[in-house]
DSSP file (Angstrom, degrees, kcal/mol; ACC not computed):
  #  RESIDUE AA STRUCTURE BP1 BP2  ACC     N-H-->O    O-->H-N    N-H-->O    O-->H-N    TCO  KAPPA ALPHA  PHI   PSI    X-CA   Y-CA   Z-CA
    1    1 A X              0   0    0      0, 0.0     2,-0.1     0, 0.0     0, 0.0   0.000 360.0 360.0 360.0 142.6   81.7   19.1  236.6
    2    2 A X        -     0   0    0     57,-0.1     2,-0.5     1,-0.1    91,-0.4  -0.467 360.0-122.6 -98.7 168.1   79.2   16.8  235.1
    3    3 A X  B     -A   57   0A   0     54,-2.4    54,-1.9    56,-0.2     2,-0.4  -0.915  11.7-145.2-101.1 109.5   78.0   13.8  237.2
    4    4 A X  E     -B   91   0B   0     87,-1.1    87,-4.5    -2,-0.5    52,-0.2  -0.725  11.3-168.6 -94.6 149.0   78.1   10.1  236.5
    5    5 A X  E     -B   90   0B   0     -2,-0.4    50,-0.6    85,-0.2     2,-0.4  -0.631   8.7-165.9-111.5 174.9   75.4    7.8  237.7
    6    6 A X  E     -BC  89  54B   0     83,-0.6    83,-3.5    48,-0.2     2,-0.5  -0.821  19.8-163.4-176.7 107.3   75.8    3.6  237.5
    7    7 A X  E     -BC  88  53B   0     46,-1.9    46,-1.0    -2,-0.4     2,-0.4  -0.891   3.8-163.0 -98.8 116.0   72.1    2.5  238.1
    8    8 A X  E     +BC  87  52B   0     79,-3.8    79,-1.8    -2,-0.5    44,-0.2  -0.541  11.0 178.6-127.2 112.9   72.0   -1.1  239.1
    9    9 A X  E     -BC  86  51B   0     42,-1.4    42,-5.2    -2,-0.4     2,-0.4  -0.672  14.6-173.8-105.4 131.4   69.0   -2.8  238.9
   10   10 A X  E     -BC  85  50B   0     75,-1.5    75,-1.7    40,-0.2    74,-1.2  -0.968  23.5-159.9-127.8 148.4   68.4   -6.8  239.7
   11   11 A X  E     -B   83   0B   0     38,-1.0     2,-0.6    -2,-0.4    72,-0.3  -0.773  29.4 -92.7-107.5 143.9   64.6   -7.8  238.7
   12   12 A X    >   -     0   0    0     70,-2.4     3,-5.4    -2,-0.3     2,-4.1  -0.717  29.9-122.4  -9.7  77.9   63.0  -10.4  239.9
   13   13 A X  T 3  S+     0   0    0     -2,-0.6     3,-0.2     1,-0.3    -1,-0.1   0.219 115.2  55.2 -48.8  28.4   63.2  -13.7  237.8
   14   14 A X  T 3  S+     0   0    0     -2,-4.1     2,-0.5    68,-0.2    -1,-0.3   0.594 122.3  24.7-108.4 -43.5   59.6  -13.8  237.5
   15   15 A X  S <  S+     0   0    0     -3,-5.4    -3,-0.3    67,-0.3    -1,-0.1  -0.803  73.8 121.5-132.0  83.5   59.4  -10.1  236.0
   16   16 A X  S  > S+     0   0    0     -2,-0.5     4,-0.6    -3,-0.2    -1,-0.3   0.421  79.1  53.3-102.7  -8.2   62.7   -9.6  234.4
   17   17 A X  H >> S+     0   0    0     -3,-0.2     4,-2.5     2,-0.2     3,-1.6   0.956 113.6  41.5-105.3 -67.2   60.7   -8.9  230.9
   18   18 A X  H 34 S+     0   0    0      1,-0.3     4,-0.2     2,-0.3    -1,-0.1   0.424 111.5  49.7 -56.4 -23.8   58.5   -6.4  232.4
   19   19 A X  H 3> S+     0   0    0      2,-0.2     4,-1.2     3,-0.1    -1,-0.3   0.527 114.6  53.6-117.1  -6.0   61.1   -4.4  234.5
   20   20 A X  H <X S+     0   0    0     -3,-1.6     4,-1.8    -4,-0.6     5,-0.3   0.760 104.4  54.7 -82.4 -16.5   63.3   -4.4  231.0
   21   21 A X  H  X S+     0   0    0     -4,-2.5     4,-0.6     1,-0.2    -2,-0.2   0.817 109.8  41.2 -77.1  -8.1   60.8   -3.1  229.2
   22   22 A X  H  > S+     0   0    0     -4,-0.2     4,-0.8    -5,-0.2    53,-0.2   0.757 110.7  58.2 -80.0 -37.1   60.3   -0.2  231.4
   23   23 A X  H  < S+     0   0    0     -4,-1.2    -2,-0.2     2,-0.2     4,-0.2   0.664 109.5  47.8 -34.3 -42.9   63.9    0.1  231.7
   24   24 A X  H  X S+     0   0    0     -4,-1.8     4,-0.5     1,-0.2     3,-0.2   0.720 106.0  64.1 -86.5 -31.3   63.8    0.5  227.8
   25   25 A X  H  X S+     0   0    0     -4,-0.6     4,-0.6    -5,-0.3    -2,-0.2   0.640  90.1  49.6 -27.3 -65.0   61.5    2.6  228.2
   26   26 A X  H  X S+     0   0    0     -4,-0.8     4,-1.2     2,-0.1     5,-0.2   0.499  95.8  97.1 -68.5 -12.7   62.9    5.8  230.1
   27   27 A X  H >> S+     0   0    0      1,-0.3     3,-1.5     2,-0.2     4,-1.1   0.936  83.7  32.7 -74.8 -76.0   65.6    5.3  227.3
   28   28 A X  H 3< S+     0   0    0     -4,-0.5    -1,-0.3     1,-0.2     3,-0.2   0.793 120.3  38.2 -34.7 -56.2   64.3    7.7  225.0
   29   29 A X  H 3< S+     0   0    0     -4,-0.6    -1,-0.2     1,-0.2     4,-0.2   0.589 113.1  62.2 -85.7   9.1   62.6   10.6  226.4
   30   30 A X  H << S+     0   0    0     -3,-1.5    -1,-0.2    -4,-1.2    -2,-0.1   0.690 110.5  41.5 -81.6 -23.2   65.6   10.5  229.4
   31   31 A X  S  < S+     0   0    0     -4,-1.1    -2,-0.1    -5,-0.2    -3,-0.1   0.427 105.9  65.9-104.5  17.5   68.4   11.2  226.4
   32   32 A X  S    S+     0   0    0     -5,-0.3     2,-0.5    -4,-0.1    -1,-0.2   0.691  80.9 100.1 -91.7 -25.9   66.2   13.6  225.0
   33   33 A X  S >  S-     0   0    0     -4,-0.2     3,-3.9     1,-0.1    33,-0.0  -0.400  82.2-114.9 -74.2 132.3   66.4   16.1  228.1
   34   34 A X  T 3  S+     0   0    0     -2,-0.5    -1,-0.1     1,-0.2    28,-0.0   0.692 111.5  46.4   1.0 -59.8   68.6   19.2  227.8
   35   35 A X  T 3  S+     0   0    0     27,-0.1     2,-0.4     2,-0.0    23,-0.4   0.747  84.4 114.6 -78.4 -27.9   71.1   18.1  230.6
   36   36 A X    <   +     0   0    0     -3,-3.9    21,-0.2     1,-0.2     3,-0.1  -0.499  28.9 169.1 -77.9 132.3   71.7   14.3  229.5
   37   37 A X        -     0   0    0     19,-1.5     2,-0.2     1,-0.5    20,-0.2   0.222  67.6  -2.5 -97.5  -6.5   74.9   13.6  228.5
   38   38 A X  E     +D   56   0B   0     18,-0.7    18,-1.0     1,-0.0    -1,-0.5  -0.796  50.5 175.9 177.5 152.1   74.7    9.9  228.4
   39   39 A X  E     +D   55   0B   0     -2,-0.2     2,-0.4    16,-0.2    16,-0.2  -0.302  16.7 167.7 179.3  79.7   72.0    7.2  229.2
   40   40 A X  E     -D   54   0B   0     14,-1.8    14,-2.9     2,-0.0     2,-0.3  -0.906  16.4-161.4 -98.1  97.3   73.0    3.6  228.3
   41   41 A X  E     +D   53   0B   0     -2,-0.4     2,-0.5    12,-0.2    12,-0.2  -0.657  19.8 172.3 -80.6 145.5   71.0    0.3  229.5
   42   42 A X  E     -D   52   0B   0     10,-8.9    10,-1.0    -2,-0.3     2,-0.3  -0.966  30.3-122.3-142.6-179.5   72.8   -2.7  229.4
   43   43 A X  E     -D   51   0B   0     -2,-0.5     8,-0.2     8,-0.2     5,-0.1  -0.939  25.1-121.6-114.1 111.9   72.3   -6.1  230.5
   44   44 A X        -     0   0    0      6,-0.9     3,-0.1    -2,-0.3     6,-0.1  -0.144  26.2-150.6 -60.0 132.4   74.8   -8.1  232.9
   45   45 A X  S    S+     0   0    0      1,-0.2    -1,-0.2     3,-0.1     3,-0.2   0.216  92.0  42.6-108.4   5.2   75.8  -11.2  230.3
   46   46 A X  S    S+     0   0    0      1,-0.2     2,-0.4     4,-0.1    -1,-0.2   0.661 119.6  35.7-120.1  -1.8   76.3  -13.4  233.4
   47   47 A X  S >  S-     0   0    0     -3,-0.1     3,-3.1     3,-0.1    -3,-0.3  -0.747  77.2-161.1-149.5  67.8   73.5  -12.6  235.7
   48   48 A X  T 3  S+     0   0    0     -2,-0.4    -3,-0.1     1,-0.3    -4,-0.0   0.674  80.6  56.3 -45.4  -0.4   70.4  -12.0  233.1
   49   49 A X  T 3  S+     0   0    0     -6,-0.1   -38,-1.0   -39,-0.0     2,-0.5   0.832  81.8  83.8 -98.2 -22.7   68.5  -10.3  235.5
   50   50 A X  E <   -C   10   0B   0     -3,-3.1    -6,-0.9   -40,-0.2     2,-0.6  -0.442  60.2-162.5-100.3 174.3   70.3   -7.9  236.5
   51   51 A X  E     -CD   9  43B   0    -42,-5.2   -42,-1.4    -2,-0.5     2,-0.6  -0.789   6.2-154.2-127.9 104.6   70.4   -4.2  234.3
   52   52 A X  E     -CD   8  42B   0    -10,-1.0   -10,-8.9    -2,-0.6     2,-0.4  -0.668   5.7-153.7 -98.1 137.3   73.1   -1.4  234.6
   53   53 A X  E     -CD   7  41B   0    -46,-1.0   -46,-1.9    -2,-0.6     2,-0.6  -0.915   2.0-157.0-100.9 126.4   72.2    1.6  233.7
   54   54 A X  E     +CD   6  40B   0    -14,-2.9   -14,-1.8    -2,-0.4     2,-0.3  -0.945  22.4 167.9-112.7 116.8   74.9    4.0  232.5
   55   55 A X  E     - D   0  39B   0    -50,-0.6     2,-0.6    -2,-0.6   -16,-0.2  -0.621  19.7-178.4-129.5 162.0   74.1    7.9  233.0
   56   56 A X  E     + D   0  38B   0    -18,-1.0   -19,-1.5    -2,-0.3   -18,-0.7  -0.870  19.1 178.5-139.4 121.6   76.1   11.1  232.7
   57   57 A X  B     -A    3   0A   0    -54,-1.9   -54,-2.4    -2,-0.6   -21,-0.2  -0.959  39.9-102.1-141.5 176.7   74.2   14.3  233.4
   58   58 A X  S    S-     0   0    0     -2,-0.4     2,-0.3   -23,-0.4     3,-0.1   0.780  90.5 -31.6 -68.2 -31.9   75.1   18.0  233.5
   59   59 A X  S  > S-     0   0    0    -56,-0.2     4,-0.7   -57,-0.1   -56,-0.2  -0.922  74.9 -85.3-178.3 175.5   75.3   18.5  237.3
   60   60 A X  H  > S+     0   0    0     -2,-0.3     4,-2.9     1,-0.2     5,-0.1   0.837 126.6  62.0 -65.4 -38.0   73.4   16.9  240.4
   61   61 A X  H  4 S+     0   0    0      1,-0.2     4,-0.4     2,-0.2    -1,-0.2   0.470 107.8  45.7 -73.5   3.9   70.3   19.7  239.9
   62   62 A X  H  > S+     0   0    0      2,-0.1     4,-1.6     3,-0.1    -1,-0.2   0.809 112.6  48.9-109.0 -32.7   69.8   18.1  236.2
   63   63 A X  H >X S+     0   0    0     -4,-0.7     3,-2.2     2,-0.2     4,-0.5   0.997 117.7  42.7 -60.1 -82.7   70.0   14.4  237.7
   64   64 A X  H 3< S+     0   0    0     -4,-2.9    -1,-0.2     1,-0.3    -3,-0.1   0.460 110.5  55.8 -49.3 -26.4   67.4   15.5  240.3
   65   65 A X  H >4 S+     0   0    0     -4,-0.4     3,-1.0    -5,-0.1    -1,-0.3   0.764  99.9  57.6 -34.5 -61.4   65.8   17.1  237.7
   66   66 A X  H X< S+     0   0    0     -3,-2.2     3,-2.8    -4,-1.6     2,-2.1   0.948  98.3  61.0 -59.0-107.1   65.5   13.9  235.7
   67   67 A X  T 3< S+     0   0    0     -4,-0.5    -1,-0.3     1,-0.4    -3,-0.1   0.367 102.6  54.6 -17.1 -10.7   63.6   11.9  238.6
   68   68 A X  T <  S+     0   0    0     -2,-2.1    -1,-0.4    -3,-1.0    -2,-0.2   0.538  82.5  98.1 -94.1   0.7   60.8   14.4  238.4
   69   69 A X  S <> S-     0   0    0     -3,-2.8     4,-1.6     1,-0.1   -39,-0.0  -0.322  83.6-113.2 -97.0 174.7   60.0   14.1  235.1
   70   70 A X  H  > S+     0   0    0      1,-0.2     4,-1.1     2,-0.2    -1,-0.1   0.563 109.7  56.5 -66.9 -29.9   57.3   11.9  234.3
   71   71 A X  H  > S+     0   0    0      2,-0.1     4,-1.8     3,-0.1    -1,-0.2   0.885 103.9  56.8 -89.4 -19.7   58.6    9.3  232.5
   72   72 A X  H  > S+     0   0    0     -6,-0.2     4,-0.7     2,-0.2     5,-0.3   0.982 108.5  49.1 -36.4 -67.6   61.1    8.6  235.6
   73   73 A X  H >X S+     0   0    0     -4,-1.6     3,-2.3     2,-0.2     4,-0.8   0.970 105.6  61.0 -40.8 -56.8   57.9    8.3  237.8
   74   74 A X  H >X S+     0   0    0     -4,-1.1     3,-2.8     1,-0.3     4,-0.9   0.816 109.9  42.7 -23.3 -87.5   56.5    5.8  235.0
   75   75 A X  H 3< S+     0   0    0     -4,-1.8    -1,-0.3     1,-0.4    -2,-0.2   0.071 108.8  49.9 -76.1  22.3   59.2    3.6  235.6
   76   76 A X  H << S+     0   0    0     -3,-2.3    -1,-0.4    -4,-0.7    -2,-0.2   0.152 119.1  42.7-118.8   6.8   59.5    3.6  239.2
   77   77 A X  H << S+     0   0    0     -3,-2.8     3,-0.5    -4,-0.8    -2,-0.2   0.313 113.2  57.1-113.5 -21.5   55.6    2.8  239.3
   78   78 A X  S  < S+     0   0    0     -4,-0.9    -3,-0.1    -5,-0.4    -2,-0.1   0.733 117.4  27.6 -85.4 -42.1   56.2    0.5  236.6
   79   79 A X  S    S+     0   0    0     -4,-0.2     4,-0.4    -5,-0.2     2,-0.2  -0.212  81.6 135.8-127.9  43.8   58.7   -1.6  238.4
   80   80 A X  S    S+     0   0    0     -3,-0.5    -3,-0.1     1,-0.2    -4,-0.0  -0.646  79.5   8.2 -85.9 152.4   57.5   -1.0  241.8
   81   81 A X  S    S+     0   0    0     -2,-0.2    -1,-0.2     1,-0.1   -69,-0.1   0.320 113.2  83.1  72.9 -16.7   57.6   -4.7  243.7
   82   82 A X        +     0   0    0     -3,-0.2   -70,-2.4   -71,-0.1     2,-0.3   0.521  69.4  84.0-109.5   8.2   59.3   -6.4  240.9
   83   83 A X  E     -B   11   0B   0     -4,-0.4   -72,-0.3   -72,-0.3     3,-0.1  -0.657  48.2-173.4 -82.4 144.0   62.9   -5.5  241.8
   84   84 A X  E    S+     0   0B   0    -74,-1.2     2,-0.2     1,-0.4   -73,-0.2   0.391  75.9  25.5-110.0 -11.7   64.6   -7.6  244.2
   85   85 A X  E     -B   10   0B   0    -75,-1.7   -75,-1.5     2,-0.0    -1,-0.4  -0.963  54.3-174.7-148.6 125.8   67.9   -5.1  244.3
   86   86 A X  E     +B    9   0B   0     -2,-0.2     2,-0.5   -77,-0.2   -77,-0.2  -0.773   9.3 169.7-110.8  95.9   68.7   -1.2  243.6
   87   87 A X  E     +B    8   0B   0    -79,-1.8   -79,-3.8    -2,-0.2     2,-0.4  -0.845   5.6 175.2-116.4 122.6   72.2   -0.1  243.8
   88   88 A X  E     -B    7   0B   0     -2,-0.5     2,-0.5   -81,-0.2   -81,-0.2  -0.995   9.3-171.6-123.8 146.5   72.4    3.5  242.4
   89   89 A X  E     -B    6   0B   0    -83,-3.5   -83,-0.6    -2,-0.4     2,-0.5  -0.988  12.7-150.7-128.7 136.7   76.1    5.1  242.8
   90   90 A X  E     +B    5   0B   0     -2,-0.5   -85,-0.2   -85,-0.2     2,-0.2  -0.930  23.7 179.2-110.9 132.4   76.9    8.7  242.1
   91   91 A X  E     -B    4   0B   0    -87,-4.5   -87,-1.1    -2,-0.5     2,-0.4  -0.614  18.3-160.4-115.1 152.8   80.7    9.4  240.8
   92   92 A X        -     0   0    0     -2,-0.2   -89,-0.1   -89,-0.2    -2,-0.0  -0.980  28.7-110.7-141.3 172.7   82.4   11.9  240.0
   93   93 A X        -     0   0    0    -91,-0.4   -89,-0.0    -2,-0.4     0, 0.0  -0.159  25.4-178.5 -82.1-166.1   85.3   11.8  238.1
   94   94 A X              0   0    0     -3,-0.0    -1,-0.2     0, 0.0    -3,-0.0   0.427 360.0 360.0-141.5 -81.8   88.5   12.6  239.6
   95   95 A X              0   0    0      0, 0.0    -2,-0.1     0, 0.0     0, 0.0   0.351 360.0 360.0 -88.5 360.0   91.0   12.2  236.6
């Protein structure tokens, strides 16, 4: 059963440009790995700051995977201190 993730990230109105571009970042080389099945930013259209992340991945060990690779690390070095908020939720689906 594949895993969904719901990343939410609220930046810091000082560095909301900096912590989407890192965000925009991971995009590519995260929906390039084997195991991703989905990897969607978006942007909250009432609350500009904050950034959902939408993810799907193969199993937990491909998710866990994911968070070593090096561009993960990027962006969690990238947007260290400039987050005010991290909500990450892991689902699965039921029906």
């Amino acid at each position: 059963m594949t895993l969904i993730v719901v990343a939410t990230i609220d930046a810091q109105p000082q560095h909301v440009d900096a912590v989407r571009a890192a965000l925009e970042a991971v995009v590519p080389p995260s929906r390039a790995e084997s195991a991703c099945l989905r990897y969607e930013l978006h942007v909250d259209n009432k609350i500009p700051t904050r950034f959902i992340m939408l993810e799907e991945w193969a199993d937990t060990a491909a998710l866990r995977a994911h968070e070593a690779t090096p561009h993960f690390l990027t962006l969690v070095a990238a947007t260290d201190g400039k987050v005010a908020r991290i909500d990450v939720a892991e689902l699965s689906k039921l029906k």
